[in-house]
VEXKOL-782555 format. One line per 4 residues: for each residue x, y, z of C-alpha. Coordinates in nm, 2 decimals. Example, Ala and Ser with C-alpha at 12.3 -4.5 7.8 and 13.67 -1.06 7.14 Angstrom:
REM VEXKOL-782555
1.23 -0.45 0.78 | 1.37 -0.11 0.71 .
//
This chain:
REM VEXKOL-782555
-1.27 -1.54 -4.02 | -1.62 -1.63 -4.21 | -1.49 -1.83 -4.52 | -1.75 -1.54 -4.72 .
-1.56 -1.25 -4.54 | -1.35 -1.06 -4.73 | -1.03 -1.06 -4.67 | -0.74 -0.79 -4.77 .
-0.40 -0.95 -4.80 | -0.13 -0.62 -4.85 | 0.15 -0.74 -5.06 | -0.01 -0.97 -5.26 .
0.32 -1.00 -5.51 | 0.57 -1.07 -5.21 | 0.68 -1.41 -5.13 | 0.48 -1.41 -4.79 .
0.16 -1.22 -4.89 | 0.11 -1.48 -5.23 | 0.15 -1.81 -5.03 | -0.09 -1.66 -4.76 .
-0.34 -1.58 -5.11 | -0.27 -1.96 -5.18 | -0.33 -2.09 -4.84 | -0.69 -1.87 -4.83 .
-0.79 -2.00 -5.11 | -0.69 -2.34 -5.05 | -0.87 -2.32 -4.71 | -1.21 -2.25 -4.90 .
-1.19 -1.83 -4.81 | -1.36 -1.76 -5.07 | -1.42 -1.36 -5.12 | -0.99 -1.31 -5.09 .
-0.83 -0.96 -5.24 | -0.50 -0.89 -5.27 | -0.35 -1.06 -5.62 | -0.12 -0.92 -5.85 .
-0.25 -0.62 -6.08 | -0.50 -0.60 -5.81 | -0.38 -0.37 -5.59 | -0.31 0.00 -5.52 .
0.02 0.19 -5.45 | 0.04 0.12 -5.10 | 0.32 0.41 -5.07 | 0.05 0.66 -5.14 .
-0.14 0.73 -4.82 | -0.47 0.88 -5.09 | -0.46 0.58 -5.29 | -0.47 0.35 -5.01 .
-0.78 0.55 -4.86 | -0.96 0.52 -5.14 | -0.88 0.14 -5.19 | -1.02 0.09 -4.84 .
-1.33 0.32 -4.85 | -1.42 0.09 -5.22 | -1.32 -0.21 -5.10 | -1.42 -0.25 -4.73 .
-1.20 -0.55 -4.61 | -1.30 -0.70 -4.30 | -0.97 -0.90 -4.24 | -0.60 -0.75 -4.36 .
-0.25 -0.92 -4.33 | -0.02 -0.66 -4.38 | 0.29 -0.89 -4.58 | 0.38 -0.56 -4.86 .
0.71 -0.39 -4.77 | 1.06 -0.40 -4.91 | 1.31 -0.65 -4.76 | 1.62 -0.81 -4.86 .
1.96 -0.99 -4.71 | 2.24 -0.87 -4.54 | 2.38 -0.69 -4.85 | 2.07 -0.53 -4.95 .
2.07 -0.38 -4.61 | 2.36 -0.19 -4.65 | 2.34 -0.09 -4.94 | 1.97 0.02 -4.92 .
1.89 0.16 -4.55 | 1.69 0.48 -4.65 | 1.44 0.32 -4.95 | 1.41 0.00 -4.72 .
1.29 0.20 -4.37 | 1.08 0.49 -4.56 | 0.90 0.19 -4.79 | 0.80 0.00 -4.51 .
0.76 0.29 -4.25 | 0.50 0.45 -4.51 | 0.32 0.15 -4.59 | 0.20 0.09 -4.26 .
0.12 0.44 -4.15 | -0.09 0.43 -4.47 | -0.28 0.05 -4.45 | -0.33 0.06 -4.06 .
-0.51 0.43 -4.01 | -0.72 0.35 -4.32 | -0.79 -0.06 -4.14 | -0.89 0.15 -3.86 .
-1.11 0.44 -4.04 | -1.33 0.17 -4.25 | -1.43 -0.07 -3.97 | -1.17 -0.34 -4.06 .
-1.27 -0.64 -3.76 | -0.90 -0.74 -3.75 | -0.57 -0.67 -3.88 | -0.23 -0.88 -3.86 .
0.08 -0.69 -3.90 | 0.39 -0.90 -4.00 | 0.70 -0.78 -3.84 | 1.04 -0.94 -3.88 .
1.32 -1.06 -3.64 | 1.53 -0.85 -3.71 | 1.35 -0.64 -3.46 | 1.51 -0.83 -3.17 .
1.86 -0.71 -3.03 | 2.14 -0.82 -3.17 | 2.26 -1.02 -2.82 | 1.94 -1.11 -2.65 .
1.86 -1.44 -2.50 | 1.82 -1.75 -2.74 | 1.58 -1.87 -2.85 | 1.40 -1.52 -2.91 .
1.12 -1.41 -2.66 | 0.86 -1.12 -2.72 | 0.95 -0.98 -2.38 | 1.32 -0.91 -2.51 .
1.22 -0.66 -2.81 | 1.36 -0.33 -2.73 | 1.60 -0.43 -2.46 | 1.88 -0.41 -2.62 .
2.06 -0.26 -2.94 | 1.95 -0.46 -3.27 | 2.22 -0.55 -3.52 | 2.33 -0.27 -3.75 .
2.34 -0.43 -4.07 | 1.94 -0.44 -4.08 | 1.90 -0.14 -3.82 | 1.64 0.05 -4.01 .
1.47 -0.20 -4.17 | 1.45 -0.30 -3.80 | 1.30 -0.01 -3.65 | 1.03 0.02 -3.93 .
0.91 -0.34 -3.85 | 0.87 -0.23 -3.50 | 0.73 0.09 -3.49 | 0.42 -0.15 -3.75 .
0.40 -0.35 -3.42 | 0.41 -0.04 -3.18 | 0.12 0.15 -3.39 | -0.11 -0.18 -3.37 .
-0.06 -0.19 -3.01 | -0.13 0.20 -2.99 | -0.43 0.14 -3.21 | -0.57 -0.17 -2.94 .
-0.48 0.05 -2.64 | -0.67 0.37 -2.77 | -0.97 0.25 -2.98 | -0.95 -0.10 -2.90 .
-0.85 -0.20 -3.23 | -0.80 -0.57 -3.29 | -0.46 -0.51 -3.44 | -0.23 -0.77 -3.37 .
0.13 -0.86 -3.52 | 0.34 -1.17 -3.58 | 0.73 -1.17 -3.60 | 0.79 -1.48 -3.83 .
1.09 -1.64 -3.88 | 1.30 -1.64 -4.18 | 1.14 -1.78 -4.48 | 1.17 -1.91 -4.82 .
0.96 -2.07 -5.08 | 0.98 -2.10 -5.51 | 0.87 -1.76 -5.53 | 1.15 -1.60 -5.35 .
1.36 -1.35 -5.53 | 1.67 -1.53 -5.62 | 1.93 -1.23 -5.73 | 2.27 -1.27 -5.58 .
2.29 -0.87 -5.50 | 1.95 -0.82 -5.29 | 1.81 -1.18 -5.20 | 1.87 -1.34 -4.88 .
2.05 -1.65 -4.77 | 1.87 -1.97 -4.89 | 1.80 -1.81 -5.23 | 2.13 -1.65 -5.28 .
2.28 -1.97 -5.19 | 2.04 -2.14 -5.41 | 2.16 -1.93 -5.74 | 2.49 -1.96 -5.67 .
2.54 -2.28 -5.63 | 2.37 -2.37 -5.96 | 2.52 -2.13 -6.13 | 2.88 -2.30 -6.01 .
2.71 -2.60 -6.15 | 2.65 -2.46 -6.51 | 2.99 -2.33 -6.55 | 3.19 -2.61 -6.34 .
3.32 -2.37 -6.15 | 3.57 -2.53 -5.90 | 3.47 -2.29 -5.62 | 3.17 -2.13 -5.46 .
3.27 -1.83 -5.16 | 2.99 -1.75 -4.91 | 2.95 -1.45 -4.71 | 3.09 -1.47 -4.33 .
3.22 -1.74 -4.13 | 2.94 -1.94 -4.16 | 2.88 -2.00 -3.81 | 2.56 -1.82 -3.70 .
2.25 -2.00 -3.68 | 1.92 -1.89 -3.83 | 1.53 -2.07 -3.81 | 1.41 -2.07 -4.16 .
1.07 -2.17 -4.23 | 0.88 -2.29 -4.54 | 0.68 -2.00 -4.71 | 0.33 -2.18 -4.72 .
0.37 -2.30 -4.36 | 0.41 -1.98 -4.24 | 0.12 -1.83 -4.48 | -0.09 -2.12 -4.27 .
0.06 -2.00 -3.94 | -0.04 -1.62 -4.00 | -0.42 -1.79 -4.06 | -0.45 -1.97 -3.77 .
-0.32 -1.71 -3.57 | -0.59 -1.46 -3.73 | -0.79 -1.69 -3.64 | -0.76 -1.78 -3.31 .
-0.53 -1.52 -3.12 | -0.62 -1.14 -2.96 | -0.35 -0.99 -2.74 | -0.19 -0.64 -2.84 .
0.18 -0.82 -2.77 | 0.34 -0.95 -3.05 | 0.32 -1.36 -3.12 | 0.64 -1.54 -3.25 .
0.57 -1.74 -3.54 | 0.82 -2.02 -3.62 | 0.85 -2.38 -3.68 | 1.11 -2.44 -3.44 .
1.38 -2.62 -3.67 | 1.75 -2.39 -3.65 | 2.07 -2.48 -3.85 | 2.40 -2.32 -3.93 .
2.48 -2.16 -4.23 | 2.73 -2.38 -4.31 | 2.51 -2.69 -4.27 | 2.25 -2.49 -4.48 .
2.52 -2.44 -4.77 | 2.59 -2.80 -4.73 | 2.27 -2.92 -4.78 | 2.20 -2.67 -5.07 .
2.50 -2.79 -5.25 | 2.31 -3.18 -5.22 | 2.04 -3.06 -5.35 | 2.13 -2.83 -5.63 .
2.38 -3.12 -5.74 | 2.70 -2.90 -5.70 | 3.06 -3.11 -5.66 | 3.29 -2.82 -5.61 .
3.46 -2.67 -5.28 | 3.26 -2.37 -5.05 | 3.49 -2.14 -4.88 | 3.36 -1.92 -4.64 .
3.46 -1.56 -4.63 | 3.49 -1.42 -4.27 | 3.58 -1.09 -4.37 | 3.22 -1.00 -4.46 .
2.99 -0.96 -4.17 | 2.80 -1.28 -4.07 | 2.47 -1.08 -3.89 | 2.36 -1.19 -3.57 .
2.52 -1.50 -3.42 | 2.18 -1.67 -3.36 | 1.83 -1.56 -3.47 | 1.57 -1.84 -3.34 .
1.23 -1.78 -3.24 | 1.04 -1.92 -2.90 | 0.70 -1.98 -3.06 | 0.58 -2.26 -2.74 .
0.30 -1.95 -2.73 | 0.19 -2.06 -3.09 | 0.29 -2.42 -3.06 | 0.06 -2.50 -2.80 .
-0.24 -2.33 -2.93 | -0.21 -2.62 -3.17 | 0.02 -2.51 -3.44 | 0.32 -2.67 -3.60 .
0.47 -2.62 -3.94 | 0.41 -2.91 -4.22 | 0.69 -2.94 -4.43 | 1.03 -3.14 -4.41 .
1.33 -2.88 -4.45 | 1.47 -3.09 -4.72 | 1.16 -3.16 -4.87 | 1.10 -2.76 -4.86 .
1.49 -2.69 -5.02 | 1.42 -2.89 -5.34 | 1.04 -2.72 -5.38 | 1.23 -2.40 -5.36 .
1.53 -2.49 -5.66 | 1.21 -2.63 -5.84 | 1.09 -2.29 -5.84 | 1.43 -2.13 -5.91 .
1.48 -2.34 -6.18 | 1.11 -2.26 -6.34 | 1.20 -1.91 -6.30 .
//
């Protein structure tokens, strides 16, 4: 990208889509679109059109879309598949219609099956069933990656898509109903705190495994893969660091300064065992994620505790 090109980021106001505004405009991208207030109702396929035909991007990330942990899952299948299933069948035929030079599609992986080989590979999406607890969500984040691909392989589109890995990051939303783990951990956890509560219980056994990644290093990642990578297949993009949930509510509790007891609550479902990505694709193009874990963590309570 030209650091004068103007550049469309879709979902300004979510966690992803503002740290990759930050890390644009911290790279010296200086014609960037996409901030709060600033954009249209990307649920309505004429507003979008019109936004496009006034605006004339040349480079869109696609970050907008509702998303949420394993209890907003269940509890909001229908609004959580339709929002994200109409946003991109509005932003990408619109990208396409008004000459947009390159699009990157942010999927989720979620979209892998629920028991396929660890860590995750591009080759196993759609091999296997995915897990049912995000099952719609799921299938709207891939058909995103199936219309890019349909887009390169009839009009030669350069429409690409990137499953990242969990993230997190001081803007996240930190409600205990809808969030997901690291913030929901994050609330509770201080909230015990506040009150002295003698006990904080945890969804699930604690046991699976999840790669989380720090919000601005994956904002730089979805950059330098704008930047520098062109196939129709999906690219992983992670940092390569996985941990137990257990360990993660362990090192929360450090942080946040908590001295009470965590009990773990197996009868609520604990998601997929494992979700890691294989990014050695991205990693040795040159890549690799910035910030310490820990060092990531306490950034994030900073932000929960401004908020």
């Amino acid at each position: 990208m030209e650091k004068n090109a103007k550049i469309y980021v879709a979902g300004g106001q979510t966690l992803l889509g503002a740290a990759i505004l930050r890390q644009l405009t911290q790279q010296g991208y200086e014609n960037v679109i996409g901030f709060l207030g600033t954009e249209p109702e990307l649920t309505n396929a004429t507003v979008v059109d019109r936004f496009f035909d006034r605006e004339r991007p040349e480079y869109v990330f696609v970050a907008a879309g509702k998303s949420g942990g394993i209890r907003a899952n269940q509890k909001y299948p229908a609004e959580l598949m339709l929002d994200n299933l109409l946003i991109e069948c509005n932003i990408i035929p619109s990208a396409h219609r008004y000459g947009v030079k390159k699009l990157l599609y942010l999927g989720s992986s979620c979209s892998y099956p629920k028991h396929c080989s660890q860590p995750m590979q591009v080759e196993s999406l759609l091999t296997g069933v995915l897990e049912t607890t995000n099952e719609a969500y799921a299938i709207a984040k891939i058909a995103g990656m199936k219309l890019c691909q349909a887009y390169h392989q009839q009009y030669g589109s350069k429409f690409i898509s990137g499953i990242p890995a969990n993230y997190f990051g001081p803007e996240d939303d930190f409600s205990l109903e809808d969030s997901h783990v690291i913030p929901a951990l994050i609330n509770k956890m201080h909230e015990a705190k506040v009150t002295e509560s003698e006990l904080v219980e945890i969804w699930g056994t604690g046991k699976p495994r999840r790669e989380f990644l720090f919000a601005d290093d994956l904002a730089d990642g979805c950059i330098f893969v704008m930047n520098n990578y062109d196939q129709p297949e999906p690219i992983n993009i992670g940092g390569g660091l996985d941990i137990s949930i257990k360990e993660l509510a362990v090192l929360i509790k450090e942080i946040v300064g908590y001295s009470g007891e965590l009990r773990f609550d197996p009868t609520k479902p604990d998601g997929m065992p494992l979700k890691a990505l294989d990014s050695e694709q991205l990693i040795s193009m040159g890549w690799q994620s910035k910030t310490p874990f820990r060092q990531a963590l306490f950034m994030t309570y900073q932000g929960f505790l401004q908020k």
